[in-house]
C-alpha positions as CSV (number, residue, x, y, z in Angstrom):
1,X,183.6,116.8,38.0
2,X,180.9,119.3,39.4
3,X,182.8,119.6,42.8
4,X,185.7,120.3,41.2
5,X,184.6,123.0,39.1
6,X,182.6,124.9,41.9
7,X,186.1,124.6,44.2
8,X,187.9,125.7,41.1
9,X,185.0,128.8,40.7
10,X,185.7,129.7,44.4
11,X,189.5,129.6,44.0
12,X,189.1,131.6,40.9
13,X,187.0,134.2,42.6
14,X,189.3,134.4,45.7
15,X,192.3,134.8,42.7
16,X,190.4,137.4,40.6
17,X,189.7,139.3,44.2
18,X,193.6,139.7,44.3
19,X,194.1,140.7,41.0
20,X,191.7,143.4,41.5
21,X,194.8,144.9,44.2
22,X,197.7,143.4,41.8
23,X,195.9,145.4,38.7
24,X,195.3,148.4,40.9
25,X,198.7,148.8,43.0
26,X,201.4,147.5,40.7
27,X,201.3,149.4,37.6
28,X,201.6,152.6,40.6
29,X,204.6,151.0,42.1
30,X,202.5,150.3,45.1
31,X,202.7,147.0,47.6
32,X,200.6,144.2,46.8
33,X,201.1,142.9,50.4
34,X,199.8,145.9,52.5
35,X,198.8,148.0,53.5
36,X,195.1,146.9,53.9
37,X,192.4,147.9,51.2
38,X,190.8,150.8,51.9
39,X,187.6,152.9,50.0
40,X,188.8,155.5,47.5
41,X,186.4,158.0,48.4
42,X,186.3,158.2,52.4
43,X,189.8,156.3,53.3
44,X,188.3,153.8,55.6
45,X,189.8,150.6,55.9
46,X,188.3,147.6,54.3
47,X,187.1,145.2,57.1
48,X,187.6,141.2,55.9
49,X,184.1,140.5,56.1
50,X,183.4,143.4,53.6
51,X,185.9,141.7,51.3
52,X,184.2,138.5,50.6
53,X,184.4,138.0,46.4
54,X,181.2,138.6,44.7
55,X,179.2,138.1,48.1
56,X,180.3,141.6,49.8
57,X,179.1,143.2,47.1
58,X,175.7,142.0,46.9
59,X,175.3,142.2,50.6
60,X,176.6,146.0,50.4
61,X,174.6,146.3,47.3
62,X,177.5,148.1,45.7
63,X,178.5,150.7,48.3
64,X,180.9,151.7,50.8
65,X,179.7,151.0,54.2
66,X,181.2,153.7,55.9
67,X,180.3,156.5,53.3
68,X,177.8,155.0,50.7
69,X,179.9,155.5,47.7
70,X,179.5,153.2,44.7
71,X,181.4,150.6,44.6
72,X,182.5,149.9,40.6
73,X,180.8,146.7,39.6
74,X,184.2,145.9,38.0
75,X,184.7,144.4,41.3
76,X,182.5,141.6,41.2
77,X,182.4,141.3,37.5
78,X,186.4,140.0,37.5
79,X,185.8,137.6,40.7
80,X,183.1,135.8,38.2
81,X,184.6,136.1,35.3
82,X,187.8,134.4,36.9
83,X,185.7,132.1,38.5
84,X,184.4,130.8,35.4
85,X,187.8,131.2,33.7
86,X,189.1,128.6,36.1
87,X,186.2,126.6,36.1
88,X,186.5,125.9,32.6
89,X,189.7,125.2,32.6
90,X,189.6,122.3,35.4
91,X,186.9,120.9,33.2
92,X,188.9,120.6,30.1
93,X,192.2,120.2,31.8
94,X,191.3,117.9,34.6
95,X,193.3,115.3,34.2
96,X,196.1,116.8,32.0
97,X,199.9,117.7,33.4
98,X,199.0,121.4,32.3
99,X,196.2,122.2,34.4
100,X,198.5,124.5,36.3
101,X,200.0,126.1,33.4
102,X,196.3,126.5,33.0
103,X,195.1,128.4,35.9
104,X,198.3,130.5,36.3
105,X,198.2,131.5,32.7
106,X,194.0,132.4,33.2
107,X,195.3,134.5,36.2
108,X,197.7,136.4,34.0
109,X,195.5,137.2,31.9
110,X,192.5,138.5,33.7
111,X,195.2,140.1,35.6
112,X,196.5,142.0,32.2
113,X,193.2,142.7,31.0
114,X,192.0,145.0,34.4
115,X,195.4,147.4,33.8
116,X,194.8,147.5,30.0
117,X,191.5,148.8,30.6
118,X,192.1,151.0,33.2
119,X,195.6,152.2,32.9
120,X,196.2,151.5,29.2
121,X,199.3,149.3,29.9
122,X,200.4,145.5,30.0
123,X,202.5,145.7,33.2
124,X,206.5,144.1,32.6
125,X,206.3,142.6,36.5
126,X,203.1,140.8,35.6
127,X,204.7,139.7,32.5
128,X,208.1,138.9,33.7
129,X,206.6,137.0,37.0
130,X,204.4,135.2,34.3
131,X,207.0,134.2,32.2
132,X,209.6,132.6,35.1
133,X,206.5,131.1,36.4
134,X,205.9,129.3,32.8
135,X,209.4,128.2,32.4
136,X,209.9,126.3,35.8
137,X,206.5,125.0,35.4
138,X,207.0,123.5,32.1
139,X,210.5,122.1,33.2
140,X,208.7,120.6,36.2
141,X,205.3,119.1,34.6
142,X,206.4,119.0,30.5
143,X,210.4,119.0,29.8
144,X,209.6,117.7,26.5
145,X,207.6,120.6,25.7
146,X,210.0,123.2,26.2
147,X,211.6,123.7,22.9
148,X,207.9,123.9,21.1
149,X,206.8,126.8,23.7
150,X,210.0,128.3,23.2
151,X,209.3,128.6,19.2
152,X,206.2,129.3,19.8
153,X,206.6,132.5,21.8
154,X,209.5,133.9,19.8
155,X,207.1,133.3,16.8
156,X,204.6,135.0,18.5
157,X,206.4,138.2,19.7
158,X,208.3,138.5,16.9
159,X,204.7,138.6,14.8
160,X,203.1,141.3,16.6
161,X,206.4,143.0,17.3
162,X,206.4,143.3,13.1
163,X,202.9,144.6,13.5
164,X,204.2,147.1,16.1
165,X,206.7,148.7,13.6
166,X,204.2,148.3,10.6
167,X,201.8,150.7,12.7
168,X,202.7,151.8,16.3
169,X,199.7,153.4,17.0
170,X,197.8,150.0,17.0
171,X,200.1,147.8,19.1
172,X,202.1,148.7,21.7
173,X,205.4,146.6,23.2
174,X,203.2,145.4,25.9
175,X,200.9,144.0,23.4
176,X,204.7,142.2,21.9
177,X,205.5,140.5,25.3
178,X,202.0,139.4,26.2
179,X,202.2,137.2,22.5
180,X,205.3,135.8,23.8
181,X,204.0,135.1,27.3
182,X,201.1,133.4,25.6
183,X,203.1,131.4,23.0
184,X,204.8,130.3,26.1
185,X,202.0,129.0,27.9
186,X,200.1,127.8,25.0
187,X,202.7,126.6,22.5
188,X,201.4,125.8,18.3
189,X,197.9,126.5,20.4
190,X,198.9,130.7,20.1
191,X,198.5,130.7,16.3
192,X,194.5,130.4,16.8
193,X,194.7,132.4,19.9
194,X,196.2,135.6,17.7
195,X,193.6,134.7,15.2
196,X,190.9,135.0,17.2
197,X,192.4,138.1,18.9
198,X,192.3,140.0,15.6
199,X,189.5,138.6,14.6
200,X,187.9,139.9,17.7
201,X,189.7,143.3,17.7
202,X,188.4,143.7,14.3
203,X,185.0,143.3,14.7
204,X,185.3,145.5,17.3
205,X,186.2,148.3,15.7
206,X,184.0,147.9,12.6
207,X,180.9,148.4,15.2
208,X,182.7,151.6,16.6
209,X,183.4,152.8,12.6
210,X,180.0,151.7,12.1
211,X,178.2,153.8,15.1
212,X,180.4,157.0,15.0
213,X,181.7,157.0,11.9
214,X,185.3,157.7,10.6
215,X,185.9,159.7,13.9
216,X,186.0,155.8,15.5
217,X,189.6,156.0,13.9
218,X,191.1,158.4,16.7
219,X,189.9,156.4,19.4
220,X,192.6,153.8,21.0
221,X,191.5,150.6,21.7
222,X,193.3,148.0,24.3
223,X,194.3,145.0,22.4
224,X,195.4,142.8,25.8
225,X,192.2,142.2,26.9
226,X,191.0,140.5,22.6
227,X,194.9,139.1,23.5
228,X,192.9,137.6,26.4
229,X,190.2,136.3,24.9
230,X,192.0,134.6,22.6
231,X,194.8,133.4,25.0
232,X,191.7,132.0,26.8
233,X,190.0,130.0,24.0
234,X,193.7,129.0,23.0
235,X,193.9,127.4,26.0
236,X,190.5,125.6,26.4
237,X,190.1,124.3,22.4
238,X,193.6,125.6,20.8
239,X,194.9,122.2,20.1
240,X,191.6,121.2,19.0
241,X,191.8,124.0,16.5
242,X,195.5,122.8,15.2
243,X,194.8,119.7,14.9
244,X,191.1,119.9,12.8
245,X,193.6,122.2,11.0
246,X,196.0,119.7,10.0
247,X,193.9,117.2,9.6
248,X,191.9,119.1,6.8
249,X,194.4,121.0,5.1
């Protein structure tokens, strides 16, 4: 399996390059086909070889090569943390009928989570593409599976949608769709994945209360990317985590 995975890590670094454009230019209302990228600071075009995932970087050691700007190491972090994502997932997945539910689910989210932490928002094209995608892919690959992924993400959305009106200033309606998206993808699997998307949200902001104090309150948090984490592990060991659940209670 050790050729497939490092294809899988390439593909997922080629994918995580094009998110980087998709996380940038859609939530503007910008083209994801052209024009060609170019450098924020002095406007030059981006040449192809200076657009090699992860390598460019390290051979530009983070700079522009026309004007020597930084470039942010977010960059390179999302090519190998997509990489890995989809690495992971072949292994796991390799010889199951999901493995491309897999990989275009893994390339929502890392998609969702670069706008949330940028831009503060789960963007609906990325959603609604996300979603069609999901349906005619389980239709093709898993027929039978349909109605369980279709409980499972009204289930979802309609869980965090509660927790939306309970306290708006916590989740937003982006937050709503991605759990249905998820619950899509995942099926009974999304019930850990929102667990461990709290869970992880939670910690999270205990360490903020806990380093600066009840001021940590007034500062807003992104939940897609702990949606992502989740939707991640979901994925890789959700049905795992059902069925040890089952089976012990």
């Amino acid at each position: 399996m050790a050729p497939a995975a490092i294809l899988a890590f390439v593909g997922g670094a080629v994918t995580g390059s094009f998110l980087s454009v998709v996380a940038h230019r859609v939530p503007r209302g910008e083209s994801i086909v052209g024009p060609r990228s170019r450098c924020a600071s002095c406007g030059e075009q981006i040449a192809a070889y200076d657009n090699i995932p992860i390598l460019s970087w390290l051979l530009l050691r983070g700079r522009c090569r026309h004007c020597g700007v930084r470039i942010s190491v977010r960059y390179p972090l999302i090519e190998v943390g997509t990489g890995l994502a989809f690495s992971a997932t072949v292994l796991v997945l390799h010889d199951d009928t999901s493995l491309i539910l897999g990989l275009v689910f893994v390339a929502t989210l890392a998609a969702i989570t670069l706008t949330d932490l940028e831009l503060r928002v789960i963007p609906n094209k990325v959603l609604i593409v996300a979603a069609v995608a999901g349906v005619v892919l389980a239709a093709a690959l898993e027929p039978s599976s349909l109605l369980e992924r279709a409980i499972s993400a009204a289930a979802a959305g309609g869980m965090l949608f509660t927790v939306a009106l309970v306290y708006p200033r916590g989740m937003g309606l982006g937050d709503v769709k991605l759990a249905a998206v998820m619950g899509l993808y995942l099926g009974r699997a999304v019930a850990p994945a929102l667990l461990i998307a709290f869970a992880a949200g939670s910690l999270v902001g205990l360490a903020m209360i806990a380093r600066h104090g009840v001021a940590a309150r007034k500062q807003a948090i992104p939940f897609g990317p702990f949606l992502a984490l989740g939707g991640l592990i979901g994925l890789l060991a959700g049905e795992e985590m059902v069925e040890w659940y089952l089976t012990a209670f």
